[in-house]
C-alpha positions in Angstrom: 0.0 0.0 0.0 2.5 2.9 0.5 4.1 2.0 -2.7 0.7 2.4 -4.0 0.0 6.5 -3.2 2.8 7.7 -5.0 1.9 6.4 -8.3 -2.0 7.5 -7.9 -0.2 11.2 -6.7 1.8 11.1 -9.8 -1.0 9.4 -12.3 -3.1 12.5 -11.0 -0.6 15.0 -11.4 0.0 14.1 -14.5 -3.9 13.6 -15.6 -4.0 17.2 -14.4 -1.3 19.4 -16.1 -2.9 17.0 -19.6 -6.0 18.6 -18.9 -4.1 22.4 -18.6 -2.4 21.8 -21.1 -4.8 20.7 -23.6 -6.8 24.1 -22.3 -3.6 26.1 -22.4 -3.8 24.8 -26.2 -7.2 25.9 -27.5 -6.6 29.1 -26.4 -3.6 29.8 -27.9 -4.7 28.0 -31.1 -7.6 30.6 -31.2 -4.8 33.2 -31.4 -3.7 32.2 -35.0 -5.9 30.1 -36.4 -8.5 32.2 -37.7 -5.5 34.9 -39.8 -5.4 32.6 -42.6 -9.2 33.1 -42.8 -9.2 36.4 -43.5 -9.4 36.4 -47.5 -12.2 33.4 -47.2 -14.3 35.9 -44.9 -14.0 38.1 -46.8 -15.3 37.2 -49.9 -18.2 34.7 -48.0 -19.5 37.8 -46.2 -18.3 40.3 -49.2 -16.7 42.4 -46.8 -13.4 44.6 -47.1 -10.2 43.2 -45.7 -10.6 46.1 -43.3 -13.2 44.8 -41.8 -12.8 41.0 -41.8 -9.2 41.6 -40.0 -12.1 42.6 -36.7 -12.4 38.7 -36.2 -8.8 38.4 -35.4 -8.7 41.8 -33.2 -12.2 40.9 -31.4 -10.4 37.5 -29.8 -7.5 39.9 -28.9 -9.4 42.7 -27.5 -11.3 40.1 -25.1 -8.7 38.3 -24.2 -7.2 41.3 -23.2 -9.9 42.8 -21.4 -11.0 39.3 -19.5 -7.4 39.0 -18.1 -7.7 40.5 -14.8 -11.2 40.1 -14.5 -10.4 36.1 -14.7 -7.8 36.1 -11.8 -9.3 37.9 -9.5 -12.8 35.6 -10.1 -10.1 33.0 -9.8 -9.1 33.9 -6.3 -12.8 35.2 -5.5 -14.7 31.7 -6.3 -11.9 29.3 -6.5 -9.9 28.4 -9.5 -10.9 25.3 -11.0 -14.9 26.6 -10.9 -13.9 29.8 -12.8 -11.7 27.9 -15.2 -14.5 25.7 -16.3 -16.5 28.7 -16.7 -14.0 29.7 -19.0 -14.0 26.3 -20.9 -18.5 26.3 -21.2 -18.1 29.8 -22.7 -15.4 29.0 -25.0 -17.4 25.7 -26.0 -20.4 27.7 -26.8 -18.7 30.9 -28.5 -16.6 28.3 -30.7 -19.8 27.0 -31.9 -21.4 30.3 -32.1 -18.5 31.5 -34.8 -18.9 28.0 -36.8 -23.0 28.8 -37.2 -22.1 32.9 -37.6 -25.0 33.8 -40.3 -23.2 37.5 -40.7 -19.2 38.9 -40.5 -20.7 41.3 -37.1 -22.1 38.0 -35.7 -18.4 36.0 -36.2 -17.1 39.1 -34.5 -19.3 39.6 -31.3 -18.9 35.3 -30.6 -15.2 35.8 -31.4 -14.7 38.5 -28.6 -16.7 36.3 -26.0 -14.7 33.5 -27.2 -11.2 35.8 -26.3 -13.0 36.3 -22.6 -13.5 32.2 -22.5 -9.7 32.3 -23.8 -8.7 34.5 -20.9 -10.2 32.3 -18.2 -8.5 29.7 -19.4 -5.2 31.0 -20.4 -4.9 33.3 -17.1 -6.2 29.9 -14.3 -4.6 27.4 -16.5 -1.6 29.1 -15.4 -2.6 29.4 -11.6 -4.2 26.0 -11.7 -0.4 24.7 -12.9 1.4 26.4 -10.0 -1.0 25.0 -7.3 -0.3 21.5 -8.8 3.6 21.3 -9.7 4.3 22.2 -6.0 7.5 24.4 -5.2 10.3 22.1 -6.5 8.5 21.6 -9.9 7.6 25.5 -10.8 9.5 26.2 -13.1 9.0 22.7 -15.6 5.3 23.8 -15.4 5.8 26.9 -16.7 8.2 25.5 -19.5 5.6 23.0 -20.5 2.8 25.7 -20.4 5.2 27.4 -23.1 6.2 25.1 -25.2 2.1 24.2 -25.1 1.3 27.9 -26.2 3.8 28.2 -28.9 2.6 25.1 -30.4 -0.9 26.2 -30.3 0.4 29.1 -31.9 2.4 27.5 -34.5 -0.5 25.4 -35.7 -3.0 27.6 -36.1 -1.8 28.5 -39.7 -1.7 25.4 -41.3 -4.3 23.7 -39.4 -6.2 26.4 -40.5 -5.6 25.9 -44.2 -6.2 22.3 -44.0 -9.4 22.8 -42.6 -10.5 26.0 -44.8 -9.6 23.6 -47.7 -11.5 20.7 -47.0 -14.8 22.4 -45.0 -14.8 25.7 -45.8 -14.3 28.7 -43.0 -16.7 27.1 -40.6 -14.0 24.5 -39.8 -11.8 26.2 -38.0 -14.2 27.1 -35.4 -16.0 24.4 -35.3 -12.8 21.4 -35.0 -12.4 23.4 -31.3 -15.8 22.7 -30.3 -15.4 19.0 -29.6 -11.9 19.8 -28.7 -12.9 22.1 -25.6 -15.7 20.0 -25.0 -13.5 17.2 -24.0 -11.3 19.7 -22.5 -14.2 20.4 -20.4 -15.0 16.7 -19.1 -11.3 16.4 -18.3 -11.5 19.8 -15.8 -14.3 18.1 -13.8 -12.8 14.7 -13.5 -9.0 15.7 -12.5 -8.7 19.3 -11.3 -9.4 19.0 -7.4 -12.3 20.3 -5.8 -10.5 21.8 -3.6 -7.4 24.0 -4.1 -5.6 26.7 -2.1 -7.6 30.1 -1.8 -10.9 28.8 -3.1 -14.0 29.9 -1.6 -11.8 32.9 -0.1 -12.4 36.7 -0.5 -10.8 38.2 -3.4 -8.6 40.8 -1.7 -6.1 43.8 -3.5 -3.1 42.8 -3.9 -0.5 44.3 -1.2 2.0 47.3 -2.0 5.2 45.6 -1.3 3.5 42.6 -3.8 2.8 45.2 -6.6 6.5 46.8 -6.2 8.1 43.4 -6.3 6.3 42.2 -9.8 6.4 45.4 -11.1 9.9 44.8 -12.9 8.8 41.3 -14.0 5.7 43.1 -15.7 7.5 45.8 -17.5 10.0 43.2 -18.5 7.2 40.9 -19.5 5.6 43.6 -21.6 8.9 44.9 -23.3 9.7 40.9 -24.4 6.0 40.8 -25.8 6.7 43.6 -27.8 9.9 42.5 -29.4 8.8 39.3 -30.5 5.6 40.2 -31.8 7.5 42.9 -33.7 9.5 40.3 -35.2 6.5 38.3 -36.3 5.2 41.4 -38.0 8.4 42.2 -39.9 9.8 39.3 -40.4 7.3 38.5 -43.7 7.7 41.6 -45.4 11.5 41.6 -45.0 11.9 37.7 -46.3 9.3 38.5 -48.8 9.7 42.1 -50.8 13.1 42.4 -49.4 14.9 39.1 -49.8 12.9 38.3 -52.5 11.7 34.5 -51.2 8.2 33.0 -52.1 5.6 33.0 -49.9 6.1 29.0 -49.1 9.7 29.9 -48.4 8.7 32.6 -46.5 6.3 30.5 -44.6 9.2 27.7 -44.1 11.4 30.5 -42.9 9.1 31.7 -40.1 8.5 28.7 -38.8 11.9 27.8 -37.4 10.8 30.0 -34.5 7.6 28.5 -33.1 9.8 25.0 -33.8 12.7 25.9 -31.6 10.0 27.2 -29.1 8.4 23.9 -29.0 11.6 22.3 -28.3 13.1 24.6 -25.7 9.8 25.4 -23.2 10.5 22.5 -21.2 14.0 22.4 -21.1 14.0 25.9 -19.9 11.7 25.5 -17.4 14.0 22.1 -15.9 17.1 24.7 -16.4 15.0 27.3 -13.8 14.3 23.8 -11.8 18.0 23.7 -11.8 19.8 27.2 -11.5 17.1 29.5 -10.4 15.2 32.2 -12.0 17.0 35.2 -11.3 19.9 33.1 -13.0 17.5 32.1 -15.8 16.0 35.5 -16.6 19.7 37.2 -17.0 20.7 34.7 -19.5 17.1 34.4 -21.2 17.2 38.5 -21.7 21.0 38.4 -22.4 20.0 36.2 -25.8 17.2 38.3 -26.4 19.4 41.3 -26.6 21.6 39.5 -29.1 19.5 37.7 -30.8 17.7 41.5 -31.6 20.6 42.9 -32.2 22.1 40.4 -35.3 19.0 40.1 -36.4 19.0 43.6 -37.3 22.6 42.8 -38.7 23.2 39.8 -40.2 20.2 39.0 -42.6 21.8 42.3 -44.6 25.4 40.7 -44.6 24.5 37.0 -45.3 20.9 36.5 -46.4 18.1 33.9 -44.9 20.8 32.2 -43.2 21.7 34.5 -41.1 18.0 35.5 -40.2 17.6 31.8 -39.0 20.5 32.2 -37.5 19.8 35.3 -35.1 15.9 33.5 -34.6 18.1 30.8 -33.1 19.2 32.9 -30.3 16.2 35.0 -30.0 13.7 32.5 -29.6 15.4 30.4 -27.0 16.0 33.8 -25.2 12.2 34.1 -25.2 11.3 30.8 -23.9 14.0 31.3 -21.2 12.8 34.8 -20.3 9.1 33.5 -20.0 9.8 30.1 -17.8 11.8 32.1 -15.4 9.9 35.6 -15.2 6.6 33.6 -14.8 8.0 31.3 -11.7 9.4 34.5 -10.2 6.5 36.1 -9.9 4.3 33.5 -9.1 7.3 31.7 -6.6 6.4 33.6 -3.4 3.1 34.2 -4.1 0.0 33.5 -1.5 -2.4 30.8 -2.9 -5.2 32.8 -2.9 -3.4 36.0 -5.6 -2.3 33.7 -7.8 -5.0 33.7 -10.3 -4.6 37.9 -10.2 -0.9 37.3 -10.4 -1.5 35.2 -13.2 -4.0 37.9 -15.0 -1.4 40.9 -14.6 1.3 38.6 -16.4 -1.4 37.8 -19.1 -2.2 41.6 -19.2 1.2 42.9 -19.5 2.3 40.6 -22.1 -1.3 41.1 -24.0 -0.4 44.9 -24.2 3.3 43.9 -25.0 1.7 42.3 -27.9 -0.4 44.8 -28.9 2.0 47.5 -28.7 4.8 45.2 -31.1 1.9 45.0 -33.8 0.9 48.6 -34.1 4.0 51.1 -32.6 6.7 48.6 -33.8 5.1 48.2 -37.3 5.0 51.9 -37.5 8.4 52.2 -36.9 9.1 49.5 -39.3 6.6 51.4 -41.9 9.1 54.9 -40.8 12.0 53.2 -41.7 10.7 51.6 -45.2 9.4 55.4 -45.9 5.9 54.2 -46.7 2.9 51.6 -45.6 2.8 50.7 -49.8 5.7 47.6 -49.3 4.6 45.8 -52.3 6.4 49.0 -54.2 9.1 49.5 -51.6 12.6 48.6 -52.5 14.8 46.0 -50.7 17.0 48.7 -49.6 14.3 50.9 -48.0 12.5 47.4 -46.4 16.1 46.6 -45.0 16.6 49.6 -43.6 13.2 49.3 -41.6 14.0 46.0 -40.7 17.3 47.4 -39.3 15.5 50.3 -37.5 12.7 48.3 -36.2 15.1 45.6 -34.2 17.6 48.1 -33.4 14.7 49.7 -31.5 14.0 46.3 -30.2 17.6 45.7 -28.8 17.2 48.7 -27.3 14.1 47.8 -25.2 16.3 44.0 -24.6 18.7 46.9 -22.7 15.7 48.5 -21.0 14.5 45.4 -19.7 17.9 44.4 -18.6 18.2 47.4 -16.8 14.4 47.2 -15.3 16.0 43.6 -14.0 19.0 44.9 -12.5 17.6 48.0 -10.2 14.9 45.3 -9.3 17.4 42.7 -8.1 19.9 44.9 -6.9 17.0 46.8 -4.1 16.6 43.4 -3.6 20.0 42.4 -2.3 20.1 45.5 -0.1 17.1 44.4 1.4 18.5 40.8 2.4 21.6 43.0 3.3 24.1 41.1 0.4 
């Protein structure tokens, strides 16, 4: 018998971070999957591009807005409840998009479906913490990485499988089932139980705030850098190296790959070293990585882009393993679901903020918005503006780090 509890512990634990994982997964997927959809929306509903490109911002303006609003229910009525809220209104605003009878229909079920993408996204994270325990933090928070960039990294050409064998309605409705047995998962593993359930929701202290404040600025200048390279990175392969669109597409997929392959091993190496340790070298790469990516695509071609996306994107996963244990690390049980939401918030914004301010600067730098008619010269020397600016902000965050962690040392009287 007591060789017995162990294994049920670890059968649990591990039916447990399948079913975050798999939720962690659909909401991610929701993030992409729906782009490549854009030209069949637009010519079912026989709307502008303009307007079709509102299903892709409603799922990111509700995800954005549910964020906080999802912790602190989280902490308020206990995590696991709230999270299969989350799940039922994902569930039904999935189905609602793959039965949209108009474009302003897809977009109001896609917005509720970016607050059912919050819940989960924001507890899923929580939920993880609460069930790796102290020792195993940081491989939870590898493995919810490497599950989000592969959501990501799907969405695309899922998406254009399922656009070319069923139409648009597909790709909404392939996540109904999905989230559905998502759903049954939740109820059957999560505990009913778990730390700060059924507790007040209260604000979170002063000294809490000032401690995570660095890891959110940080959090939000990463967001920014990599989403800026995502936004970039097409026009410069494509008008400015002169590559096809399926080598473009082959190109920018090294990224999401290597982020696949390096979540979990950066959340073991957090396991191993410690975050602070973690976050200097995962910034550190960033920083470089920003930096010859601005260089060495103009000195040696696609080679060297892949080459600097090599040392970026493993930066990334880094950065985001050990910045989301620190701040959750020390954290009471019944905060971390608005811990959770403020890290969700501050790298939504991030996000947001590398897809419109970076692109204008990229656009600044080119010398127009018109990049069809640009010349490789002028889309190089956005490309080198843009991620200069971005190496910069890899120094700002380093710096953010270091006055954080040195106040911290005086405090502990190193």
């Amino acid at each position: 018998m007591k060789h017995t509890e162990p294994m049920a512990s670890d059968t649990t634990r591990r039916g447990i971070t399948t079913a975050l994982a798999l939720t962690m997964l659909l909401a991610s997927l929701g993030t992409s999957i729906a782009n490549i959809a854009l030209p069949a929306l637009s010519q079912a509903f026989s709307a502008s591009l303009a307007e079709s490109r509102w299903v892709v911002v409603a799922y990111l303006g509700g995800l954005t807005a549910s964020t906080l609003i999802a912790g602190h229910l989280g902490d308020r009525y206990g995590p696991k409840h709230i999270h299969i809220v989350g799940l039922a209104l994902f569930s039904v605003a999935s189905l609602a998009c793959g039965f949209a009878s108009s474009l302003w229909f897809l977009i109001a079920a896609r917005a509720f479906q970016g607050v059912g993408a919050a819940f989960l996204m924001t507890l899923s994270m929580a939920l993880m913490r609460d069930n790796a325990g102290d020792a195993g933090i940081g491989r939870a928070m590898g493995l919810l990485g490497t599950v989000s960039a592969l959501g990501t990294a799907l969405g695309p050409s899922l998406g254009g499988i399922l656009i070319a064998a069923t139409g648009w309605r597909g790709i909404f409705l392939i996540q109904v089932p999905v989230a559905a047995f998502a759903l049954i998962l939740c109820l059957v593993v999560l505990p009913a139980n778990v730390p700060g359930a059924g507790r007040s929701s209260r604000e979170l202290p002063p000294v809490l705030m000032g401690r995570l404040a660095p890891c959110l600025s940080a959090n939000l200048m990463v967001a920014a850098v990599m989403m800026a390279t995502l936004v970039v990175g097409p026009f410069y392969l494509g008008p400015g190296l002169g590559l096809i669109d399926l080598q473009v597409g082959l190109v920018m997929s090294v990224g999401p790959l290597i982020s696949i392959l390096c979540g979990i091993p950066s959340g073991r190496l957090v396991d191993a070293i410690g975050a602070r340790r973690v976050v200097w070298l995962g910034l550190a790469m960033l920083t470089a990585g920003t930096l010859l990516l601005a260089l060495l695509p103009e000195a040696i071609g696609v080679s060297g882009y892949i080459l600097a996306i090599a040392i970026l994107t493993p930066g990334y996963q880094l950065f985001q393993a050990a910045n989301n244990t620190r701040a959750l690390a020390d954290t009471a049980a019944d905060l971390r679901g608005a811990v959770s939401g403020l890290l969700g918030l501050s790298r939504n914004i991030g996000l947001i903020a590398g897809a419109y301010i970076m692109a204008a600067i990229f656009a600044f730098g080119v010398g127009t918005e018109e990049y069809a008619h640009a010349g490789s010269g002028a889309i190089a020397s956005g490309m080198q503006l843009t991620l200069t600016i971005a190496c910069g902000l890899m120094l700002a965050a380093m710096g953010v780090m270091s006055v954080e962690y040195a106040a911290r040392d005086r405090q502990n009287g190193m």
